[in-house]
C-alpha atoms as one frame of an Amber mdcrd trajectory, in Angstrom:
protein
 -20.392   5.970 -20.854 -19.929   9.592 -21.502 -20.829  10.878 -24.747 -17.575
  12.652 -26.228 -15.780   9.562 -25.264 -13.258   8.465 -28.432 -14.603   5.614
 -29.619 -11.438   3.318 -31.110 -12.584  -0.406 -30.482 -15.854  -2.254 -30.757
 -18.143  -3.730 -28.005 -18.027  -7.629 -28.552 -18.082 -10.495 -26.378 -15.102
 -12.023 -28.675 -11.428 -11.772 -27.604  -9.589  -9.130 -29.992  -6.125  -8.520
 -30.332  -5.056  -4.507 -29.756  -1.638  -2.743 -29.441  -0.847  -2.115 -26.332
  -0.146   1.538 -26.754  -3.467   2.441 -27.309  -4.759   1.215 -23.795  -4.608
   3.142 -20.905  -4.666   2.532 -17.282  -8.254   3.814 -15.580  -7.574   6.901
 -13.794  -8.990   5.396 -10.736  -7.025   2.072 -10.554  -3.421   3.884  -9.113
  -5.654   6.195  -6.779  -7.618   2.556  -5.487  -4.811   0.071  -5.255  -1.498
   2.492  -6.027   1.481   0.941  -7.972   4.037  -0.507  -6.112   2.970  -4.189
  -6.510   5.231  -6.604  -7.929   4.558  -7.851 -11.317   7.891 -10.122 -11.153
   5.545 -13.409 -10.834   3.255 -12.741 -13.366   5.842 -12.245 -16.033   7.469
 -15.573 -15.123   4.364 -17.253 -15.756   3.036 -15.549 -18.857   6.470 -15.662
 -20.196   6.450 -19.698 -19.726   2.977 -20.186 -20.690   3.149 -17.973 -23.438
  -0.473 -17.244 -22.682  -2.722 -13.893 -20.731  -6.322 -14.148 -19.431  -8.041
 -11.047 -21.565  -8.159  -7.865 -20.459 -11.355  -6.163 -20.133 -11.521  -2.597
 -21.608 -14.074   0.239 -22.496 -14.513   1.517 -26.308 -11.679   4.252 -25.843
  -8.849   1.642 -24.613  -9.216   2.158 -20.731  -8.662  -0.708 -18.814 -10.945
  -1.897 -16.398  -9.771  -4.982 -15.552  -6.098  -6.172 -16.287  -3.541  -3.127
 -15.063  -1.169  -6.108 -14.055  -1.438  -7.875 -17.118  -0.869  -4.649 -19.342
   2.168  -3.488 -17.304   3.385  -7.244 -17.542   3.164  -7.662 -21.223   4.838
  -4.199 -21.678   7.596  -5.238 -19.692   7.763  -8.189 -21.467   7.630  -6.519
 -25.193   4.369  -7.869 -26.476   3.060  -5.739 -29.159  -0.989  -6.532 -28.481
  -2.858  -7.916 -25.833  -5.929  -9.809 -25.730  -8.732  -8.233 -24.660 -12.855
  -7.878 -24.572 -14.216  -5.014 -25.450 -17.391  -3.830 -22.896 -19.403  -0.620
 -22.778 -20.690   0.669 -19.281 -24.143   3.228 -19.502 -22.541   5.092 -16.417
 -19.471   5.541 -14.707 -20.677   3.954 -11.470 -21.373   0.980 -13.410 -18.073
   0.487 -14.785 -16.703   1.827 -11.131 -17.817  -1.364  -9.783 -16.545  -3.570
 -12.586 -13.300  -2.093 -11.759 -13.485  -2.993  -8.095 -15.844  -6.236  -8.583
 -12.784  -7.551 -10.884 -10.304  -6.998  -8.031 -12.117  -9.469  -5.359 -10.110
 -12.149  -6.360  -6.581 -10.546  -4.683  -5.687 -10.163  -2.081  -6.372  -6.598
  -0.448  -4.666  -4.388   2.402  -7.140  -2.616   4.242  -6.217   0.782   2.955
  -7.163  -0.847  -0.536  -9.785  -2.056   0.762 -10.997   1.600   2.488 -10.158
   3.250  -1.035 -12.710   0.705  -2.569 -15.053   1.203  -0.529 -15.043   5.192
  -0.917 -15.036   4.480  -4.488 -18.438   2.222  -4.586 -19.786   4.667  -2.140
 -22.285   6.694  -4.188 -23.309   3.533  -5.795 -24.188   1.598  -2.223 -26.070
   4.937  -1.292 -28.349   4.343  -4.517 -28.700   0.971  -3.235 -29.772   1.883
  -0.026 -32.167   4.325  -1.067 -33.425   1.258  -4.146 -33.847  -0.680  -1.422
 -35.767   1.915   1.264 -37.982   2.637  -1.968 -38.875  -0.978  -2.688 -39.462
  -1.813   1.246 -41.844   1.511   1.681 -43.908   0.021  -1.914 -44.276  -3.171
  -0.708 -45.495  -1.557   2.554 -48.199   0.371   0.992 -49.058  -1.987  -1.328
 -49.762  -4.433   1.163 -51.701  -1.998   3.114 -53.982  -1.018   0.341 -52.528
   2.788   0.675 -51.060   2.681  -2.774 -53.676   4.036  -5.676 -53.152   2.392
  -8.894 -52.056   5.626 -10.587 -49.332   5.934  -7.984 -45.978   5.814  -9.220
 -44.466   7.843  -6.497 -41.838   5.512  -4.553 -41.980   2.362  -6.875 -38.906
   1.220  -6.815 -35.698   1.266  -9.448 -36.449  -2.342 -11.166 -33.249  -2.388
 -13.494 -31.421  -1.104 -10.671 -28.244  -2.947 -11.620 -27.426  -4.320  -7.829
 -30.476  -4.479  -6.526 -29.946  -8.073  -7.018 -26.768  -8.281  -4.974 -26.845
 -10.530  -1.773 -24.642  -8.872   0.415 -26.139 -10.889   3.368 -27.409  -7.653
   5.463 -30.676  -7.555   7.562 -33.100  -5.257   7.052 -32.315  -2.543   9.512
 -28.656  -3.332   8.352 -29.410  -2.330   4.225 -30.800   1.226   6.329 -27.134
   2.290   6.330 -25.019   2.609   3.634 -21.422   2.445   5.233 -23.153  -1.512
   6.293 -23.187  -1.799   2.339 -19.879  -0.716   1.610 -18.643  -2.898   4.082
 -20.410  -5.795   2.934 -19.367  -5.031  -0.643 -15.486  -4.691  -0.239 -15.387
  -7.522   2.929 -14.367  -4.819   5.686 -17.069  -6.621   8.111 -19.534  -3.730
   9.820 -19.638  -0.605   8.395 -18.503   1.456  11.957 -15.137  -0.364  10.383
 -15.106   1.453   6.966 -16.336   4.537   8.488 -13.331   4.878  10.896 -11.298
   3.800   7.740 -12.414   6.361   5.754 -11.793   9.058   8.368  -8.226   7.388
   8.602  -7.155   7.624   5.329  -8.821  10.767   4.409  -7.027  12.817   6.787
  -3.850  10.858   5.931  -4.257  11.537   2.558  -4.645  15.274   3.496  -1.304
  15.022   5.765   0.413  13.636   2.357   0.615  17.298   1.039   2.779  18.714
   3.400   4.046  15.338   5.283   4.280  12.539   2.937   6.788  10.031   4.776
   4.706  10.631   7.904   1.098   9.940   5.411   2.878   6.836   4.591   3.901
   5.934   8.261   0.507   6.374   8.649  -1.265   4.421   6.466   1.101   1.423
   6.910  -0.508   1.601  10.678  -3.314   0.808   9.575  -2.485  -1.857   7.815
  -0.343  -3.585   9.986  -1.403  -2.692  13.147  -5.422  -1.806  12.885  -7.873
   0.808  11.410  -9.117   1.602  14.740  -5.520   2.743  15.787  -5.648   4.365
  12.353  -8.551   6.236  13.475  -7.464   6.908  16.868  -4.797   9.166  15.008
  -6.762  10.634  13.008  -8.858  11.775  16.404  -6.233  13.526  17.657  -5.360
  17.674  17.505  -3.201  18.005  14.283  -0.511  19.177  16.603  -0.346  16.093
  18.685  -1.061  13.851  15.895   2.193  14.833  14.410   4.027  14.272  17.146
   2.805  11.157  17.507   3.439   9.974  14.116   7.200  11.694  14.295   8.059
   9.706  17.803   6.833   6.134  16.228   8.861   7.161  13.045  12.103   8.297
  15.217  11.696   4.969  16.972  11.226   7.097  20.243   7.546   5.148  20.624
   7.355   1.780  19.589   3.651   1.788  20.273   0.348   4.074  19.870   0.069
   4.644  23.517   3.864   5.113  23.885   3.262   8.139  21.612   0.643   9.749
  23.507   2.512   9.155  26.588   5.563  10.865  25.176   3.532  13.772  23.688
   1.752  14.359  26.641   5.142  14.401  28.573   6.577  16.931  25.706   3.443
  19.355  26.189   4.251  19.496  30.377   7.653  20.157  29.635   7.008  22.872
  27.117   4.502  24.461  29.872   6.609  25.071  32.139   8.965  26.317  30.260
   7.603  29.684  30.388   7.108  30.410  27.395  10.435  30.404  26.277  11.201
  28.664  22.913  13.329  25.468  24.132  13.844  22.895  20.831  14.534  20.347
  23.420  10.574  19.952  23.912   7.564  19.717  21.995   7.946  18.076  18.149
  11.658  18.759  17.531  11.779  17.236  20.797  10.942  14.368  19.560  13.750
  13.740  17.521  16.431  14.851  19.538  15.940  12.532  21.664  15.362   9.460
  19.826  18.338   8.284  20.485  16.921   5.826  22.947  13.241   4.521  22.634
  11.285   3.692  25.651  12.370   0.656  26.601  15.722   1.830  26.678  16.860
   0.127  22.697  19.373   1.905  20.579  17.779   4.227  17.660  20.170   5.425
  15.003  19.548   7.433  11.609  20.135   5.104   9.044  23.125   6.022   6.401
  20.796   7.438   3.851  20.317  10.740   5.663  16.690   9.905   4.943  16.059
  10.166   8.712  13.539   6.668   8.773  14.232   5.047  12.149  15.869   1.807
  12.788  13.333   0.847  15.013  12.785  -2.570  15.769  16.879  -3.241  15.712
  18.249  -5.420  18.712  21.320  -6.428  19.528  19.989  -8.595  22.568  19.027
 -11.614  20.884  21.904 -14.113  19.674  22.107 -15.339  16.437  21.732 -18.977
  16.037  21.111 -21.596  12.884  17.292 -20.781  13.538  18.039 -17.003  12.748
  18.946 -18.184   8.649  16.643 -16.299   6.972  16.543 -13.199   9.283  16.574
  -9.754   8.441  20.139  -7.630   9.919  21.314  -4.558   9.384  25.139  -4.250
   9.313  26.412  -1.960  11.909  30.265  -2.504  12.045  31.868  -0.417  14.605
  34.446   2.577  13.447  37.329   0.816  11.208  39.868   2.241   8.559  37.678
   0.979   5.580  41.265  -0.251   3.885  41.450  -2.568   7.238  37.665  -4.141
   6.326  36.094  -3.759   3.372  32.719  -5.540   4.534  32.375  -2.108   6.226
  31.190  -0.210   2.872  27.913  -1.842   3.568  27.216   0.009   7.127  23.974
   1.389   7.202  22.566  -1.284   4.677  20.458  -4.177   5.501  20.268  -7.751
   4.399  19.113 -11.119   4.810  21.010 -14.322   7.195  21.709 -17.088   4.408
  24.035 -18.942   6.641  25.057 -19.352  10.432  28.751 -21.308  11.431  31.838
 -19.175  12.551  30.877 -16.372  11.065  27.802 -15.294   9.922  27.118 -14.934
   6.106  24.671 -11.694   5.258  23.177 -11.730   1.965  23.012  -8.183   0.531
  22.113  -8.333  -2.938  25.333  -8.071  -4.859  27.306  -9.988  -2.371  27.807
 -12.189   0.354  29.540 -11.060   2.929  30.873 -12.841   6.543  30.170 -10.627
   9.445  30.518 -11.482  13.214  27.800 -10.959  15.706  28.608  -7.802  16.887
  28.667  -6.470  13.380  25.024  -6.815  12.981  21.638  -5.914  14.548  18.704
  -8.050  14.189  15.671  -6.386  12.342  12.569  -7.740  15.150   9.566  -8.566
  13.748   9.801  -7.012  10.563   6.369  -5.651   8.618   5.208  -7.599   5.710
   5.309  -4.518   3.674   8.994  -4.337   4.208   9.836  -8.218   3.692   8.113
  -8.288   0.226   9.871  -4.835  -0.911  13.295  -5.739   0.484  13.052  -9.262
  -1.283  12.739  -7.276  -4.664  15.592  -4.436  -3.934  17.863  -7.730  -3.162
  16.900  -9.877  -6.710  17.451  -6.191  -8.269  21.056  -6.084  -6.502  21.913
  -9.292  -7.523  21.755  -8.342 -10.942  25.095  -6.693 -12.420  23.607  -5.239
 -15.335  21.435  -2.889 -13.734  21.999   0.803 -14.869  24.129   2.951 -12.878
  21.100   5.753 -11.806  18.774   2.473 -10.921  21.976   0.892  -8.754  21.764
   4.678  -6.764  17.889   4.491  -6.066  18.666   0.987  -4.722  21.238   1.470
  -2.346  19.423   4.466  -0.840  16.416   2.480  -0.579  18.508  -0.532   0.918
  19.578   2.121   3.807  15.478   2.925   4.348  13.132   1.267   6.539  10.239
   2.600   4.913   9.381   3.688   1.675   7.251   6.862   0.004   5.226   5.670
  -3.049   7.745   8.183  -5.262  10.358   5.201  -3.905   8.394   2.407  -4.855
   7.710   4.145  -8.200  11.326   4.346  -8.964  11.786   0.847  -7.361   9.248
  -0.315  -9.785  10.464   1.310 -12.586  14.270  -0.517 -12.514  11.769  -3.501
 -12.475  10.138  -3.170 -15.181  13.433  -1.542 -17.524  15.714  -5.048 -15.880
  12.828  -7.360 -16.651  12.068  -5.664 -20.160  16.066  -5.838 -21.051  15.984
  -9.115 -20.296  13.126 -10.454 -22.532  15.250  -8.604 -25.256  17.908 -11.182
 -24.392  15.952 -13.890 -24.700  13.822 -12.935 -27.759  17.566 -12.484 -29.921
């Protein structure tokens, strides 16, 4: 712990009771694991139970363990939470508190790299621990070691030097093997290509940020190798490989390359002459039709994320209840058929006879099949985010400004972690409004 830290609560190993405005999320938590999960499930069952597992927090109110819990309660208008009260002698101690405590959910592996690059420094000290301990034992055993020899002896109170991880010998040599073993991403040739991955998305968030995020969702729905294949690639190409998978012109990694590769022959032999038909821009004009010859539109937002994935090829049938559509009603006087307000917006099958029945948040409506286009194989990212913009819609006494960030984000495919801020943040005020309710 670092010595000008404020001091406000008392180490103990007994629960205490402190306001909730004097605790503070650890700086390193949103930079780790971000802030777009839900918290509608825990504040369903703490608001039943009436009861929170402790929060674990340093002297000066920073949580370590318990960011869910803390936003929870908030929404919920506790006024103190219950919490234990530790102090850490450094900050890579309390570092892998704040990871250690996070085992138990369940991790994407881009939380899973950023974990890993945060226990880092702390597996290299393990590493070299345990290279210092093996070379003692060595020349104690050989008789090389002199009695006033200190030189090499092992850290003894290394904190994780008793940590089984599982690892060989020749294995604890490297320390991306320890991270690895520490955050369960397998071998550490894994982490390292994750690491490059996100690093260099990271760095393509500054300029690019809806590409960044394309990005990193590869990775975690695809794989980190094709992650890192990416991140292998010229900055020029790798740009216009994320842009064609994000116009829906590539469905696929090697559909990208193939595309770039076609846009950089056409741009040579152009002369030299500045065509926008070719290289990135390219790209986009004409994503009108991906590579296997599917539809692409821009979706109403003006956002410009791709509709890829839409088919109108399959037929909807009773086993489609439950599938995700995007309405897509062809040109009609909007005073002829008012379902057409929702063009551009997707929602979910609830029902399959004559016509079909579309859920989209704040309504039902009945749509025929040639008003819709299935979503294929949607990501799990988008299921679990849509399922929370549709609760929201259903709700009529959501505020005007958070009804606007929802139907923009109900004409999106993808979302930037700004979205999923503001997403969150209509969460939190409709949840928090509501406890009100109940509490009067």
């Amino acid at each position: 712990m670092k010595d000008n830290e404020t001091k406000l609560l008392a180490v103990s190993d007994e629960i205490q009771y402190v306001r909730l405005d004097i605790l503070k999320p650890h700086p390193r938590n949103e930079e780790v694991y971000g802030n777009s999960d839900s918290i509608t499930d825990l504040v369903e069952s703490i608001r039943l139970k009436g009861y929170v597992q402790p929060l674990l927090v340093k002297t000066d109110g920073t949580i370590i363990s318990g960011h869910r819990r803390w936003r929870t309660l908030t929404a919920l208008g506790w006024e103190k939470a219950p919490v234990k009260v530790c102090h850490f002698e450094t900050e890579e101690d309390e570092l892998f508190v704040l990871v250690a405590e996070n085992r138990h959910r369940h991790q994407t592996p881009v939380q899973r790299i950023r974990e890993g690059i945060t226990v880092e420094p702390i597996a290299r000290k393990l590493r070299n621990s345990h290279a210092a301990q093996k070379a003692y034992r060595v020349a104690n055993d050989s008789g090389e070691l002199q009695p006033s020899d200190n030189q090499g002896q092992p850290m003894e109170n290394f904190p994780l030097n008793t940590l089984d991880l599982g690892l060989t010998e020749s294995k604890m040599e490297l320390t991306e093997n320890i991270v690895a073993a520490i955050v369960g991403l397998g071998c550490g040739r894994n982490y390292r290509k994750g690491r490059t991955a996100v690093k260099a998305a990271d760095d393509l968030k500054k300029d690019c940020p809806q590409l960044a995020s394309l990005w990193l969702d590869i990775i975690n729905e695809r794989s980190i190798d094709a992650g890192y294949q990416i991140a292998k690639m010229p900055e020029d190409k790798r740009r216009v490989t994320l842009e064609a998978i994000a116009s829906g012109a590539a469905k696929t990694l090697k559909q990208a390359k193939a595309l770039s590769k076609a846009n950089s022959r056409k741009s040579s032999s152009a002369e030299g002459v500045k065509d926008n038909s070719n290289g990135s821009e390219g790209v986009r004009d004409n994503s009108d039709r991906n590579l296997e010859g599917e539809t692409n539109t821009e979706n109403a937002s003006g956002t410009g994320v791709s509709t890829d994935g839409l088919t109108t090829e399959k037929c909807v049938t009773q086993n489609s209840v439950g599938s995700w559509v995007v309405v897509k009603i062809p040109f009609i006087p909007k005073d002829k058929i008012p379902e057409r307000k929702w063009n551009g917006f997707w929602g979910r099958i609830t029902e399959v006879g004559t016509t079909i029945k579309v859920n989209l948040g704040s309504e039902v409506v009945s749509l025929l099949q040639s008003d819709i286009e299935l979503i294929e194989n949607p990501t799990p990212s988008f299921c679990q985010v849509a399922e929370r913009i549709l609760r929201l819609q259903s709700f009529d006494t959501v505020h005007e400004f958070g009804k606007v960030i929802l139907n923009r984000m109900q004409q999106a495919f993808s979302w930037d972690a700004a979205a999923l801020a503001y997403l969150d943040a209509v969460e939190q005020i409709e949840l928090a409004r509501r406890a009100i309710e109940r509490a009067l």
